[in-house]
C-alpha positions as CSV (number, residue, x, y, z in Angstrom):
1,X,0.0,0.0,0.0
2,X,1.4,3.4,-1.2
3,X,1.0,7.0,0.0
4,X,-1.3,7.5,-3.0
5,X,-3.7,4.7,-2.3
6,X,-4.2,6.5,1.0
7,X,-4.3,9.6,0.0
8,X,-7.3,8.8,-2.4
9,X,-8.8,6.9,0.4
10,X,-9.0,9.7,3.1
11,X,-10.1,12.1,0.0
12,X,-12.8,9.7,-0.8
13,X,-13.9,9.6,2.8
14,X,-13.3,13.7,3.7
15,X,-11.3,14.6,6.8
16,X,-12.3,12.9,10.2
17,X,-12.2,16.7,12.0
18,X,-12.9,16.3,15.9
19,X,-14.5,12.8,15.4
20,X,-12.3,10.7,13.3
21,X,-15.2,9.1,11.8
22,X,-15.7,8.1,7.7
23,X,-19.5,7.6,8.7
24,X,-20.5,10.8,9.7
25,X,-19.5,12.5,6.3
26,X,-22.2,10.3,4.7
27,X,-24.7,13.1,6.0
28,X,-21.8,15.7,7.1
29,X,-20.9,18.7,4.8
30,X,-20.5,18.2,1.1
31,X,-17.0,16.8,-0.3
32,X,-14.6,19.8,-0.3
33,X,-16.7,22.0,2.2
34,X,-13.8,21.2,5.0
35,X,-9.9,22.4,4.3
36,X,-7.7,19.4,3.1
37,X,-5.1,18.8,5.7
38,X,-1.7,17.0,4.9
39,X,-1.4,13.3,5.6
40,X,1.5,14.6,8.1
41,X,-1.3,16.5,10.2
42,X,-1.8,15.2,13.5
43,X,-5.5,16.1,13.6
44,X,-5.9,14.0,10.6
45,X,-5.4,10.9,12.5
46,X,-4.9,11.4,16.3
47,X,-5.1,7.9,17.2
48,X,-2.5,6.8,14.8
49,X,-0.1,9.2,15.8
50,X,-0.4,9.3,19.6
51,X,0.3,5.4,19.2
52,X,3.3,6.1,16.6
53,X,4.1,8.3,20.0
54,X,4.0,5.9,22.2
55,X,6.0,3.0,20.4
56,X,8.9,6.0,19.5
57,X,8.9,7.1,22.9
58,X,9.0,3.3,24.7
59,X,12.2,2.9,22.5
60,X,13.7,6.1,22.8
61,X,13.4,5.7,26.9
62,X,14.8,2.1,26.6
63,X,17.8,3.3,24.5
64,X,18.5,6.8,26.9
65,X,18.3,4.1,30.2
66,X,21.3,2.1,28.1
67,X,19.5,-0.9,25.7
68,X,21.3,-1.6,22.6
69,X,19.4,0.0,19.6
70,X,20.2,-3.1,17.4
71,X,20.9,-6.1,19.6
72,X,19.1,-5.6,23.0
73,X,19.5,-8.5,25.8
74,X,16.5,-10.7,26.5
75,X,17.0,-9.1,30.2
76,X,16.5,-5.6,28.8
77,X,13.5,-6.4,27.0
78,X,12.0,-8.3,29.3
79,X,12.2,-5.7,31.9
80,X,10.3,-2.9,29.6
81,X,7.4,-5.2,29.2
82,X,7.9,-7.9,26.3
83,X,5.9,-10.8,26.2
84,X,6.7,-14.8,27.7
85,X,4.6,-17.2,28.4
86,X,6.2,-18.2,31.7
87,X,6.1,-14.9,33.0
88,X,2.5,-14.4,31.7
89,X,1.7,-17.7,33.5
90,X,3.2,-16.7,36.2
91,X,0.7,-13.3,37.0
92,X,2.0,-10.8,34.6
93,X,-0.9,-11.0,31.8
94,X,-0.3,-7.1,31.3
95,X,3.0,-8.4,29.5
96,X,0.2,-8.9,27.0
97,X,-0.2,-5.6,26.1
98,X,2.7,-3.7,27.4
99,X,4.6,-6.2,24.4
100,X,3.1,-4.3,22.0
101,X,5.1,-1.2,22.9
102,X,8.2,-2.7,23.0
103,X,10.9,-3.3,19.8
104,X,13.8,-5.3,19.4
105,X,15.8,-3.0,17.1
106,X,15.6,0.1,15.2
107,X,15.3,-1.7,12.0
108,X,12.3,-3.7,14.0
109,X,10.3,-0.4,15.2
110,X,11.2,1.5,12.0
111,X,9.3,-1.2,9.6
112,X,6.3,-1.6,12.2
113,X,6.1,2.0,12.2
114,X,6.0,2.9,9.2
115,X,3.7,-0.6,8.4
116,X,1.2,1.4,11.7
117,X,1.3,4.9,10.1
118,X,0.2,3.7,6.3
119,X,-2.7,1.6,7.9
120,X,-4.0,3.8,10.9
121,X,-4.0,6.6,8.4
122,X,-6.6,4.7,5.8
123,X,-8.3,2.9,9.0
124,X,-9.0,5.5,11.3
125,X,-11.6,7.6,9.4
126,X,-13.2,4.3,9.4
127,X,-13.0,3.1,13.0
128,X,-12.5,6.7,14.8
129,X,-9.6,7.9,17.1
130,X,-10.9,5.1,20.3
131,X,-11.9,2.7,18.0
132,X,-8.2,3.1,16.2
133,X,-6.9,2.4,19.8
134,X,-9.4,-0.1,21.1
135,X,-8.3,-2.2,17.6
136,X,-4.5,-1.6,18.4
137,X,-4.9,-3.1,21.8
138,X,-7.1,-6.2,21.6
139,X,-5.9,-7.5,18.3
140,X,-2.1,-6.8,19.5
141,X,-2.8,-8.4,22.4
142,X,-5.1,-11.4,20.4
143,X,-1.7,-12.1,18.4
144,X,0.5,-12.3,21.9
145,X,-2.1,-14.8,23.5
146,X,-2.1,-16.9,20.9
147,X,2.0,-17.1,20.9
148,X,1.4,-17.8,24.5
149,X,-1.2,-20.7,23.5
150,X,1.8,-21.8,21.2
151,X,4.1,-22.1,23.2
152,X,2.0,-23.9,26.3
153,X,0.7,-26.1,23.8
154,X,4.5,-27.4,22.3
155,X,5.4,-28.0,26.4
156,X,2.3,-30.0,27.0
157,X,2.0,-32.2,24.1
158,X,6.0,-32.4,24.4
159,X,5.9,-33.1,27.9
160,X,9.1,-30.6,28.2
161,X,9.3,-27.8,30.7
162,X,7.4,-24.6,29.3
163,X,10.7,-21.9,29.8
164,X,12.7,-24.6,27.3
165,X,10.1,-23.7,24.5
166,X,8.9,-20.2,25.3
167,X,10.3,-17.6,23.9
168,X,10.3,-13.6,24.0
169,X,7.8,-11.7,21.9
170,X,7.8,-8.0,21.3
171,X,7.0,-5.6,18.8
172,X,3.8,-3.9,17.3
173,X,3.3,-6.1,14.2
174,X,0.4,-8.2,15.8
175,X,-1.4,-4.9,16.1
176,X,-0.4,-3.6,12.5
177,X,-1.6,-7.1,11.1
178,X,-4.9,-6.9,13.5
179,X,-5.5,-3.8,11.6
180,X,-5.2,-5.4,8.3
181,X,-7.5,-7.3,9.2
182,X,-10.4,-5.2,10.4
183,X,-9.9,-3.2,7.2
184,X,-10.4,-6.1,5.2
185,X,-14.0,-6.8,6.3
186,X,-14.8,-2.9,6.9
187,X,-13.7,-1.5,3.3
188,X,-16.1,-4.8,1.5
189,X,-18.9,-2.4,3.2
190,X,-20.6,-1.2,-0.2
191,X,-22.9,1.4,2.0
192,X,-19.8,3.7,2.3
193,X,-19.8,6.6,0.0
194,X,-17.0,5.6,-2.3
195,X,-17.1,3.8,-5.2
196,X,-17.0,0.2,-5.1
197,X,-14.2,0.0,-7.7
198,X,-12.4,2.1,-5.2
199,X,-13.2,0.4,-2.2
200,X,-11.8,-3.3,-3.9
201,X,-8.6,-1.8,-5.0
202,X,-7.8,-0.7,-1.5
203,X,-8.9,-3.8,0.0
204,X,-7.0,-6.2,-2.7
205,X,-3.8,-3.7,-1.2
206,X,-4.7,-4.8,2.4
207,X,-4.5,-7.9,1.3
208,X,-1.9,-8.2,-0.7
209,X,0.2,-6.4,2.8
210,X,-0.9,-8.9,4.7
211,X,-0.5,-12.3,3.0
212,X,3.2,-11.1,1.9
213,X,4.3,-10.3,5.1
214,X,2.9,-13.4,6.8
215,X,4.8,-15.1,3.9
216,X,8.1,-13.3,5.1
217,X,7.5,-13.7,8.2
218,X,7.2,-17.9,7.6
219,X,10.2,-17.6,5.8
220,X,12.6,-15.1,7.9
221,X,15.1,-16.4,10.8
222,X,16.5,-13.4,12.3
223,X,20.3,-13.9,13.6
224,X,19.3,-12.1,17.5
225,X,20.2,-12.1,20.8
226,X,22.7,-14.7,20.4
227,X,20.7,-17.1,18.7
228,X,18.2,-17.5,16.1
229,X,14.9,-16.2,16.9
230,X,12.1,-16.4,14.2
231,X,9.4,-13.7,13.2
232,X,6.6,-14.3,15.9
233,X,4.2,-15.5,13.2
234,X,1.6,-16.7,16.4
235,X,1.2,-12.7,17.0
236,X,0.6,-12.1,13.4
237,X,-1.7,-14.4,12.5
238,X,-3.5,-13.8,15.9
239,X,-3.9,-10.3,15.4
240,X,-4.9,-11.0,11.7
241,X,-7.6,-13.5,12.6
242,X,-9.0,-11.3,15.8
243,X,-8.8,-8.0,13.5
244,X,-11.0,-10.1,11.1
245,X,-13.7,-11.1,14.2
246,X,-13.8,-8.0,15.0
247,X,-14.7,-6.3,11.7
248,X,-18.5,-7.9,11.0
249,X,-19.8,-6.7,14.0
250,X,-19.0,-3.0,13.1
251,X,-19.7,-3.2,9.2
252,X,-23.8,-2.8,10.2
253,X,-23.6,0.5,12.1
254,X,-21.2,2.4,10.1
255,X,-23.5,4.3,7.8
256,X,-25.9,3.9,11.0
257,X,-24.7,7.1,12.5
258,X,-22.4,7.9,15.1
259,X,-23.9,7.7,18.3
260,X,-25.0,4.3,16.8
261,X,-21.7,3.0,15.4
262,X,-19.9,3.9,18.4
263,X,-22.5,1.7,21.0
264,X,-22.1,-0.9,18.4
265,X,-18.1,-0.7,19.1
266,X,-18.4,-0.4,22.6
267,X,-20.6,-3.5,22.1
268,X,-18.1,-5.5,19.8
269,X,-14.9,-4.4,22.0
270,X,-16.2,-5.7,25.3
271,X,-17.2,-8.9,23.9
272,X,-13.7,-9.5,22.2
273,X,-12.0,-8.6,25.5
274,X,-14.3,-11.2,27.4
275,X,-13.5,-13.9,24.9
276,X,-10.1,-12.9,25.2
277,X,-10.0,-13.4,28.7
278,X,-11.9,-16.6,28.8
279,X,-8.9,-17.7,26.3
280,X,-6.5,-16.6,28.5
281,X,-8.0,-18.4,31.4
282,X,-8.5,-21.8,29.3
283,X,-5.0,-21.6,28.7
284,X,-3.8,-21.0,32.3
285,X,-5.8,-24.2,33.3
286,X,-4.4,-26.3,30.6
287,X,-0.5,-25.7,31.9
288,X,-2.2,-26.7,35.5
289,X,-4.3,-29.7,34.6
């Protein structure tokens, strides 16, 4: 996906303004009543770049308090939050999220950064600035419980000690791919004011994101921390597949009105973080039983 393809997208669409929101400018002012804004304006997509925030700063704070910007330790990254599924196990579920944040690498947060900005800035006018946010979190963390699932899974049908197959998981690609996949269900909605032959192309470039990067990431052993530790494909098809869920529950209300698309994501969220945590809980049993 290309800045062009986005561009047309959020032209298609008009500006969010104040609400972020691609739905209320199917009975908001006329297209070209509001000033165009560059793609580099914050109000554009505030979601998107309070989380690009976020991500940069984590880093930046890791690096200053003396973490390696290419190689850090699995110490260091385990201390500022990355994801294991013995430490999860062990009471730290928030490692579920706080993962998210958390890069191994500039290279790392520099390609899921850039991967966040082009898709936050064509999904956000469709989801709004929470919505954006609520996505980010649950599918991120989706992606990270699933590589936790993995990895309890391997050590009970192994019948091997879980910390011999668990590994450390970090970065914000789960969320990027979650994304991807929201989009995928939310731009087949024919009801929004673009035109369809506009609305396939974009999706077909969704699509064609996410299936090469799962590829790479299938295909990709990254020389790390001492040792060779592969693309967390768990995360990324987790957050793929819950991004995905999440989308046909949203793609009724969007031309709804606000008021009403936003109970319906309040609606939709909730329910994904309760099966989430029922997962979560299922998989804390079977490590016990």
């Amino acid at each position: 996906m290309n800045r062009t393809e986005i561009e047309t997208e959020r032209k298609e669409l008009g500006e969010p303004g104040s609400t972020g929101f691609a739905v209320e400018h199917v009975t908001g002012p006329a297209k070209g009543q509001r000033p165009e804004r560059s793609e580099w304006d914050v109000r554009s997509a505030p979601a998107t770049y309070a989380l690009l925030a976020v991500n940069i700063a984590v880093f930046v704070w890791m690096v200053l308090h003396g973490v390696s910007s290419m190689r850090p330790t699995q110490g260091e990254l385990m201390h500022y939050g990355a994801n294991n599924a013995v430490a999860v196990l062990q009471g730290e579920w928030y490692r579920l999220v706080t993962a998210t944040f958390v890069h191994i690498g500039v290279i790392h947060i520099a390609t899921n950064m850039w991967c966040l900005w082009n898709l936050g800035l064509l999904g956000e006018p469709l989801l709004g600035p929470w919505g954006m946010v609520a996505v980010y979190v649950l599918t991120g963390a989706a992606g990270n419980l699933l590589s936790l699932a993995w990895d309890v899974g391997t050590a009970y049908f192994a019948q091997v000690p879980l910390d011999t197959v668990a590994g450390i998981g970090a970065g914000a690609s789960g969320a990027v791919f979650g994304i991807a996949g929201i989009l995928i269900v939310l731009l087949s909605n024919q009801k929004l004011p673009i035109p369809w032959s506009e609305l396939k192309r974009l999706r077909t470039s969704v699509m064609r994101f996410a299936g090469i990067n799962l590829v790479i990431g299938m295909s990709t052993v990254l020389p790390e921390l001492g040792s060779f530790v592969r693309i967390d494909n768990c995360a990324h098809i987790g957050g793929f597949l819950s991004g995905l869920a999440l989308g046909p529950g949203l793609v009724p209300k969007m031309t709804a009105g606000r008021v009403k698309y936003l109970e319906r994501q309040r609606w939709v969220f909730l329910a994904a973080a309760l099966a989430l945590s029922l997962f979560g809980y299922w998989i804390a049993n079977l490590r016990e039983s």
